[in-house]
C-alpha positions in Angstrom: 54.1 150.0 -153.1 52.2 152.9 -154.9 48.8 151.9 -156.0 46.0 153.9 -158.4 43.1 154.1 -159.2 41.3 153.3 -162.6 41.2 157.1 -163.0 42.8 159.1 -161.2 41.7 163.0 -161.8 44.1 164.8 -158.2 41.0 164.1 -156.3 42.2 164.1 -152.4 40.1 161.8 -150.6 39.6 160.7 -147.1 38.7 157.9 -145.1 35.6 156.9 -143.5 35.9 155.3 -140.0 34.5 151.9 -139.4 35.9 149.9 -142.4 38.6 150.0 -144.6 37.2 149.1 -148.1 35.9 152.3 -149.5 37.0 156.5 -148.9 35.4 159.3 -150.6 35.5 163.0 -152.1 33.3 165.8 -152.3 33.8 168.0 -155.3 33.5 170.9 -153.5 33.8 172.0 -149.8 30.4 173.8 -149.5 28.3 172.5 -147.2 24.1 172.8 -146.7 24.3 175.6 -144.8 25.6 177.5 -148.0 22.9 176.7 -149.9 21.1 179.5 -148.5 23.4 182.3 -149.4 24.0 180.5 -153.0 20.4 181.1 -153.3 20.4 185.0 -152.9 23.5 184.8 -155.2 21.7 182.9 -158.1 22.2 179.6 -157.4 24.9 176.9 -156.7 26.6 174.9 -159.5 26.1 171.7 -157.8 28.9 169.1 -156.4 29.3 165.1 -156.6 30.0 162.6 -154.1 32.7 159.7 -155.3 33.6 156.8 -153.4 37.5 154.7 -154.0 37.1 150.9 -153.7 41.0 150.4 -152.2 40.8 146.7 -153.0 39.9 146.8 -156.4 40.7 150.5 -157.5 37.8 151.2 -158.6 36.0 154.2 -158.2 32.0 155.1 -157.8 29.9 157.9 -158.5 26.6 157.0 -157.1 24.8 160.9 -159.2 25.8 163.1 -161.8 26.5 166.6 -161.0 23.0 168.7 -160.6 22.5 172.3 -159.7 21.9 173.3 -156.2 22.4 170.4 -154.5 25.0 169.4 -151.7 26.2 166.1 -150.3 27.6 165.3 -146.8 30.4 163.3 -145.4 29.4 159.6 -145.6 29.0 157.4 -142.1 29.7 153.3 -142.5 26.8 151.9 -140.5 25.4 148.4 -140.7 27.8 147.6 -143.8 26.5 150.4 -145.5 27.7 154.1 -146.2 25.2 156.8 -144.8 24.6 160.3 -146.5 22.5 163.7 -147.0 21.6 165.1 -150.8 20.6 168.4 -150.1 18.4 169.4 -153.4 17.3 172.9 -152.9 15.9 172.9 -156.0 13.7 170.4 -154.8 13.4 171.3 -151.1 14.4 168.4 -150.5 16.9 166.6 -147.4 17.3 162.6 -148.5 19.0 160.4 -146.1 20.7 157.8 -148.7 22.4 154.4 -148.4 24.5 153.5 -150.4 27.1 150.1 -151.6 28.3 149.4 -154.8 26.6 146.1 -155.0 23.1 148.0 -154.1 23.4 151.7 -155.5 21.8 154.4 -153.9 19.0 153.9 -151.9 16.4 156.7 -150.8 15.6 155.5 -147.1 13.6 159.2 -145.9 13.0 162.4 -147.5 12.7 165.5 -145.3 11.4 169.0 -146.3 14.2 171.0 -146.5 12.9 174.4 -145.2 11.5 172.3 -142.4 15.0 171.5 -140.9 18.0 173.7 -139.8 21.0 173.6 -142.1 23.2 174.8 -140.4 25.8 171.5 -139.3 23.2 169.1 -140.9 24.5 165.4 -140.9 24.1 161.8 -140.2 25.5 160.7 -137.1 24.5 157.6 -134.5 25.0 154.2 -133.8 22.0 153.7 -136.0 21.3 156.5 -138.8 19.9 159.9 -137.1 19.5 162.9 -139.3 20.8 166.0 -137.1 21.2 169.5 -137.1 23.5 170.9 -133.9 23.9 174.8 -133.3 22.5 176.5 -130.2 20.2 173.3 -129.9 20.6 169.6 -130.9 17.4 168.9 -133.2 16.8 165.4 -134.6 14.7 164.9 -137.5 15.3 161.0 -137.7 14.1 158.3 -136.9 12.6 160.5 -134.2 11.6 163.9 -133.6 13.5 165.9 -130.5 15.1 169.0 -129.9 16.7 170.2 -126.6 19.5 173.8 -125.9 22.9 172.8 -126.3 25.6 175.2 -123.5 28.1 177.3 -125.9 30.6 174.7 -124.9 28.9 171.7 -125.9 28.8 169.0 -128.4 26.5 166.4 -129.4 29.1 163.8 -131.1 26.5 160.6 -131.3 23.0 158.9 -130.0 22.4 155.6 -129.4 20.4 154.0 -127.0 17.9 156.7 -126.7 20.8 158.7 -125.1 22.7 161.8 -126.1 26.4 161.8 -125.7 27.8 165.0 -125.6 31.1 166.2 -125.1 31.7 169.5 -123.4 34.8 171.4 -122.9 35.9 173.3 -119.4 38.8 175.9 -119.1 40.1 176.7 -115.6 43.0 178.8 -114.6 42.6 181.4 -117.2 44.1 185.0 -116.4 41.9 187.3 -117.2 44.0 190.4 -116.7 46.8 189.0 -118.9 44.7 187.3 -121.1 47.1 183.9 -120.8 46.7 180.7 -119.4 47.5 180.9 -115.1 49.8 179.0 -113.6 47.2 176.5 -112.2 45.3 176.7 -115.9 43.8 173.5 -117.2 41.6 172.4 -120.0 39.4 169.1 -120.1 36.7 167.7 -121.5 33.4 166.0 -119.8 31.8 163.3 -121.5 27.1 164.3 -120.7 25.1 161.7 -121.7 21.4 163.1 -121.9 18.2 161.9 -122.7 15.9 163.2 -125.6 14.4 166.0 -123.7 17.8 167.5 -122.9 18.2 166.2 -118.8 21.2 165.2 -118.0 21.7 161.9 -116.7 25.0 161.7 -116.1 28.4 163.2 -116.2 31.8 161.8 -116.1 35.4 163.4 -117.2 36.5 162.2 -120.4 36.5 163.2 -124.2 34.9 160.7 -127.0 37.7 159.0 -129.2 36.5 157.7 -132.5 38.6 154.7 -133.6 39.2 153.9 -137.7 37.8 150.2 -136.7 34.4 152.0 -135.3 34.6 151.9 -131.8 34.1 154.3 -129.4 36.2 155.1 -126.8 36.8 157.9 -123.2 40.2 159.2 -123.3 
């Protein structure tokens, strides 16, 4: 059976992991990092963040569209949906929580030319505010930054450990520029601590599950 919503507009939306009440949209795909070159090109015309109840069909829009300011994919953590607002405007990061019973909730505001933002976003068994590039910096709850290898992926903390995924490519033919006959690619699973030491290192990839577990594949 086909379902809608109160009002559907052609808005694709997507799920978020962890719970199957609400999914979401962003109005537009840009994402923090863009801010900065909207900036040098006047200014951005804003986007909205929308969440679909799929119980009751309705659907939530927690702001109204404002100039220069960006929203990130939502987390569902302690029965409550995680996100950044990105107000450059403002110069402003706010790490929001947000239900439909409750509304949106500021929980921290960061300085916004104080943090990278360049893959800005919420991630962690418990909310972290990150930035990942060619370091891993967290700005919440606590402060750390350590290099990250150009194969390497932070994909959560928790439990004042780092768990980062990295891939490894062997076999490859360099003179043919092709996969050898003995090629393989894998990922290892490197859980590190905040300053960046590894403490230890197993074979396995990180699969997130829509019920919120964790697993190695």
């Amino acid at each position: 059976m086909i379902k809608r919503f109160k009002k559907p507009d052609g808005t694709a939306i997507s799920a978020i992991r962890g719970q199957d009440r609400l999914a979401f949209a962003l109005s537009d795909h840009t994402d923090t990092y863009d801010l900065i070159a909207w900036n040098e090109m006047g200014g951005y015309r804003g986007m909205t963040i929308s969440f679909y109840d799929l119980k009751s069909g309705e659907v939530y829009c927690p702001f109204e569209l404002k100039r220069n300011v960006v929203y990130t994919n939502p987390l569902y953590i302690n029965e409550k949906y995680w996100f950044l607002k990105a107000d450059y405007d403002d110069k402003t990061v706010t790490l929001t929580s947000y239900t439909p019973e409750t509304g949106a909730e500021e929980v921290t505001v960061l300085d916004l030319e104080k943090v990278n933002l360049y893959n800005l976003q919420v991630m962690g068994i418990e909310p972290h505010i990150v930035s990942q590039s060619d370091r891993f910096t967290c700005y919440y709850p606590e402060k750390f930054s350590f290099p990250l290898e150009p194969n390497e992926t932070v994909n959560f903390v928790a439990g004042g450990m780092v768990y980062v995924e990295a891939w490894v490519e062997e076999g490859w033919d360099d003179e043919h520029q092709c996969a050898g006959e003995n090629y393989r690619y894998y990922n290892k699973l490197l859980i590190k601590d905040f300053g960046g030491n590894t403490v230890s290192e197993d074979l396995g990839s990180i699969f997130f599950a829509p019920n919120g577990d964790y697993y190695i594949t």
